[in-house]
C-alpha positions as CSV (number, residue, x, y, z in Angstrom):
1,X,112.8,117.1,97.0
2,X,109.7,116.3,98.3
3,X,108.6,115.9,101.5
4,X,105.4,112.6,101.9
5,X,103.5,113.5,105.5
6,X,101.8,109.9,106.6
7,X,98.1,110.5,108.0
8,X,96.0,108.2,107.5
9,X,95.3,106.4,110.7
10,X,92.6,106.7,112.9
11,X,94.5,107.0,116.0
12,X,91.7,105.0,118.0
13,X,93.8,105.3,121.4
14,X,92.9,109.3,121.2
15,X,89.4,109.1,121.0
16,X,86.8,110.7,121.5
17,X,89.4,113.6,120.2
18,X,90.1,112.0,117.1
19,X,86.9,109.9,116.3
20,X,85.9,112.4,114.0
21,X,88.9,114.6,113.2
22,X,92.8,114.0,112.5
23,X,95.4,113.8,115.4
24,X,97.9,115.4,112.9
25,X,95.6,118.6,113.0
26,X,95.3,118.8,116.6
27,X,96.5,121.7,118.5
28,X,99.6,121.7,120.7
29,X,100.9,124.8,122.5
30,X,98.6,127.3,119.5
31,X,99.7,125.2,116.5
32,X,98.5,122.5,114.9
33,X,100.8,119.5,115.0
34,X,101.6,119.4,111.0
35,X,102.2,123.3,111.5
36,X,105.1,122.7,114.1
37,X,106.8,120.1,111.1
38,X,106.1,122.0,108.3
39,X,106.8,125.4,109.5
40,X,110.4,124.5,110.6
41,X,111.2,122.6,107.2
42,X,109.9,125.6,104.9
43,X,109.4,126.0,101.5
44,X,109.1,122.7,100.2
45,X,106.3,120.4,98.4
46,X,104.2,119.0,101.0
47,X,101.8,115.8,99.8
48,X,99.7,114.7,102.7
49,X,98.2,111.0,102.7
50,X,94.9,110.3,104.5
51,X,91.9,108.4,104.7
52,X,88.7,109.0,103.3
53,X,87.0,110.4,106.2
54,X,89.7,112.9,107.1
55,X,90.4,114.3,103.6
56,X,87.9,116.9,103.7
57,X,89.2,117.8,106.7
58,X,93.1,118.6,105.6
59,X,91.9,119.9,102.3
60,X,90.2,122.7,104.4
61,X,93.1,122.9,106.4
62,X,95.5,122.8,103.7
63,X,93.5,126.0,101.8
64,X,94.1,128.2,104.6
65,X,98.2,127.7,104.4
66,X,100.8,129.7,101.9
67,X,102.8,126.3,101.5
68,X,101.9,124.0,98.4
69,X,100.4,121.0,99.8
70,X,98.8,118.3,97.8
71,X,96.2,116.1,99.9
72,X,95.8,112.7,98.8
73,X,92.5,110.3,100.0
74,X,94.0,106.7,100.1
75,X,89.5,106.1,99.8
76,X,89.8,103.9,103.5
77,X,87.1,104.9,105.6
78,X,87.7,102.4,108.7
79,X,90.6,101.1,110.8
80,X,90.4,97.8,109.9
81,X,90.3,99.0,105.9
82,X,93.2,100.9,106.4
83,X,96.5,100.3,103.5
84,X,99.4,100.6,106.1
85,X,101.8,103.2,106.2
86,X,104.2,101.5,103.2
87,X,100.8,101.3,101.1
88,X,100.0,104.2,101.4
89,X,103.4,106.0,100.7
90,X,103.1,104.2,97.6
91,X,99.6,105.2,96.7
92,X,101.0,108.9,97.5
93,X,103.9,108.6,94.9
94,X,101.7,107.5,92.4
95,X,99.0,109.6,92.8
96,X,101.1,112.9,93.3
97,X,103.6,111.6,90.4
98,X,106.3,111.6,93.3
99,X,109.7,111.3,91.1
100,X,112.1,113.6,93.1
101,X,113.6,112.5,96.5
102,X,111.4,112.0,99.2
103,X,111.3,112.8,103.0
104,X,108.8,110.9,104.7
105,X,107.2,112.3,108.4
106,X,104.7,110.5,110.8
107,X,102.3,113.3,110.8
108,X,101.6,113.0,115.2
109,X,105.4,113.6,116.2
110,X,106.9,117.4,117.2
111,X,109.9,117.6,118.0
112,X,112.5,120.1,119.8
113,X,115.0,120.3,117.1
114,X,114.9,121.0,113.5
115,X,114.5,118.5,110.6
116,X,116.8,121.1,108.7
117,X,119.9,119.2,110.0
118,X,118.7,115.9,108.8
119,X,118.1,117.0,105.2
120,X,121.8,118.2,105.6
121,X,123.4,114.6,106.8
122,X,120.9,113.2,103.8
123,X,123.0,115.8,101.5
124,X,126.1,114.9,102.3
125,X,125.9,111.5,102.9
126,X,124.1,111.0,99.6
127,X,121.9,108.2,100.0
128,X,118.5,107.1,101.6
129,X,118.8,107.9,105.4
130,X,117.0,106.9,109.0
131,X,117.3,108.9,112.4
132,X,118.2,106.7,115.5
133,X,118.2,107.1,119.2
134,X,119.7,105.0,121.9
135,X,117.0,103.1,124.2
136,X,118.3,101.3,127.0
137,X,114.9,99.7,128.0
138,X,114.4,96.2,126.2
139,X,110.3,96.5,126.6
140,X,110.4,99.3,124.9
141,X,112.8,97.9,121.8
142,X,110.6,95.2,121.5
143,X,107.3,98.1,120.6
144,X,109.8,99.9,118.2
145,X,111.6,99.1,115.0
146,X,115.6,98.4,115.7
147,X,118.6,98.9,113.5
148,X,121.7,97.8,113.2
149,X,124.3,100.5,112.8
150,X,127.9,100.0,111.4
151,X,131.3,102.0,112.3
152,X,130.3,104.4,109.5
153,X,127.0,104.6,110.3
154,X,125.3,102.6,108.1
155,X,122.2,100.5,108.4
156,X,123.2,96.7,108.3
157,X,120.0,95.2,109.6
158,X,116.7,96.4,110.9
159,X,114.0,95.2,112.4
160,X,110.6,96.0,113.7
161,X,109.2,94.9,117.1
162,X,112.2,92.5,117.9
163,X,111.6,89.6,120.6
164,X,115.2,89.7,120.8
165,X,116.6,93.7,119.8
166,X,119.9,93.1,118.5
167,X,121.0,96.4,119.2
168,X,119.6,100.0,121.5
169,X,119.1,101.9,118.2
170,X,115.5,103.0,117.8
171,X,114.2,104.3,114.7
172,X,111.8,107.2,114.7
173,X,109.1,107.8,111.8
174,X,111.7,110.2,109.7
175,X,113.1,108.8,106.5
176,X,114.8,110.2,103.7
177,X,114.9,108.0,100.4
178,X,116.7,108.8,97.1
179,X,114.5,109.5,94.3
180,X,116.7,105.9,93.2
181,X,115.4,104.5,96.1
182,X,111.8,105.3,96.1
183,X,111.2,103.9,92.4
184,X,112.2,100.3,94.7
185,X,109.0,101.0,97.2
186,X,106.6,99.2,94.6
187,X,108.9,96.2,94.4
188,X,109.3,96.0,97.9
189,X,105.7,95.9,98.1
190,X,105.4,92.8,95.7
191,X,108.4,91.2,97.4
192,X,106.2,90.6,100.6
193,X,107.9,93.5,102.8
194,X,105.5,94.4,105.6
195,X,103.1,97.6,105.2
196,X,101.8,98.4,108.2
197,X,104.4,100.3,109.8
198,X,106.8,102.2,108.3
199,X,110.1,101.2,109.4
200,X,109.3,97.4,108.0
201,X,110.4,99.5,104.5
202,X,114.0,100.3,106.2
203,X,114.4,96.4,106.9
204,X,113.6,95.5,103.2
205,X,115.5,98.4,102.0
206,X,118.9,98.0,103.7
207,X,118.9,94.7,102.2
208,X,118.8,96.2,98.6
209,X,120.5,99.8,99.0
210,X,122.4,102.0,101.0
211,X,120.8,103.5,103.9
212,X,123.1,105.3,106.6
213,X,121.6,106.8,110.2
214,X,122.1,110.0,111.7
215,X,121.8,110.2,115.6
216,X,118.5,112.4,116.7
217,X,119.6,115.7,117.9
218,X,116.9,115.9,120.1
219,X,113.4,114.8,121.6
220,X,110.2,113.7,119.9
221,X,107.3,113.5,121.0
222,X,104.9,110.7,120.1
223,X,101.1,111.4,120.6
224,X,99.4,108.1,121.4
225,X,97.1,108.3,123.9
226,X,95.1,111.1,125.6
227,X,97.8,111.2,128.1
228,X,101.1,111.9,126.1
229,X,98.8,114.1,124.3
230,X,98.4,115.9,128.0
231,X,101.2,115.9,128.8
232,X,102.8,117.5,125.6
233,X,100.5,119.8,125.5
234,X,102.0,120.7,129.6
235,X,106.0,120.3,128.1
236,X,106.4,121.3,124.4
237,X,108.5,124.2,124.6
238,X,108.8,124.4,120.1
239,X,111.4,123.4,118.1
240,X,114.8,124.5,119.2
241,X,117.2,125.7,116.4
């Protein structure tokens, strides 16, 4: 297994802290945000998508750590160039010579529990997986990507940004895809299957595969703006185990 880190935005909504450098490299509470994901998952095979502009930046980064980390430069150098998330994992699989299954991170979350247990529902459930929290707040459903979640907890439908959420199950940025599955990611591509956002892969894929959800264990915490970026930086207490 490998594990594909997406981070290649420009997170405009942080600047001026990110106009020039990557949010996923930003400290929170004396680590860098990729160092809170990467150090609680362990001794895997990291491969790190960005842009053009930040490459430099991670490669330097990525020298100074004991992990293997392969960064990848998806050669955007402006927002409005940018692939989109499903783009880019695809340019990472190809370009890394991804074959193995894959677990794929937005690299501006931390969290206060440990991926670890994921990777173990992935295992035993043996197929491609999501996470999924309940959200009781319609406006926020309608700014996230929804599933549908079966008696057995599988994904029946999915969709991102609903007008009308068919369901409270929110899908966070953490995926885990069969190395079955991710050979489909290119077709999915050609079949129209939106590639901005991540999850609009989970709605194309749970139409041609098996995908089931495990419930998050925890909190994340999603660094948009300056002020969540505050305020995490005040809360974060590290992952708990």
């Amino acid at each position: 297994m490998k594990c594909l880190i997406l981070a290649a935005g420009y997170a405009t909504r942080l600047y001026p802290l990110t106009e020039n450098f990557p949010k996923p490299l930003l400290d929170v509470r004396g680590k860098k945000i990729l160092e809170w994901l990467i150090e609680d998952l362990g001794d895997l095979e990291y491969v790190v998508v960005t842009n053009h502009r930040f490459a430099p930046i991670f490669r330097e980064w990525a020298d100074t750590r004991a992990e293997k980390i392969t960064v990848v430069d998806d050669g955007t150098s402006t927002n409005e160039t940018r692939l989109g998330a499903v783009c880019d994992m695809q340019f990472a699989i190809r370009q890394a010579g991804v074959e193995d299954d894959l677990l794929v991170l937005a690299g501006d979350n931390v969290l206060d529990f440990s991926l670890r247990s994921f990777l173990t529902y992935a295992a035993a459930k043996g197929t491609s997986c999501t996470m999924r929290y309940r959200e009781e707040d319609v406006a926020k459903l309608r700014r996230a990507g929804v599933a549908e979640i079966d008696g057995n907890e599988r994904v029946i439908s999915f969709e991102e940004k609903p007008a009308a959420p068919r369901s409270s199950w929110c899908t966070p940025p953490f995926y885990y895809y069969t190395a079955q599955d991710v050979k489909k990611i290119e077709q999915a591509i050609a079949d129209g299957c939106g590639t901005d956002a991540p999850g609009s892969l989970v709605s194309w894929m749970c139409r041609h595969s098996v995908l089931h959800s495990m419930e998050m264990p925890g909190k994340r915490y999603d660094i948009g703006n300056l002020e969540s970026y505050r305020q995490v930086q005040e809360h974060y207490e590290g992952i708990i185990r």
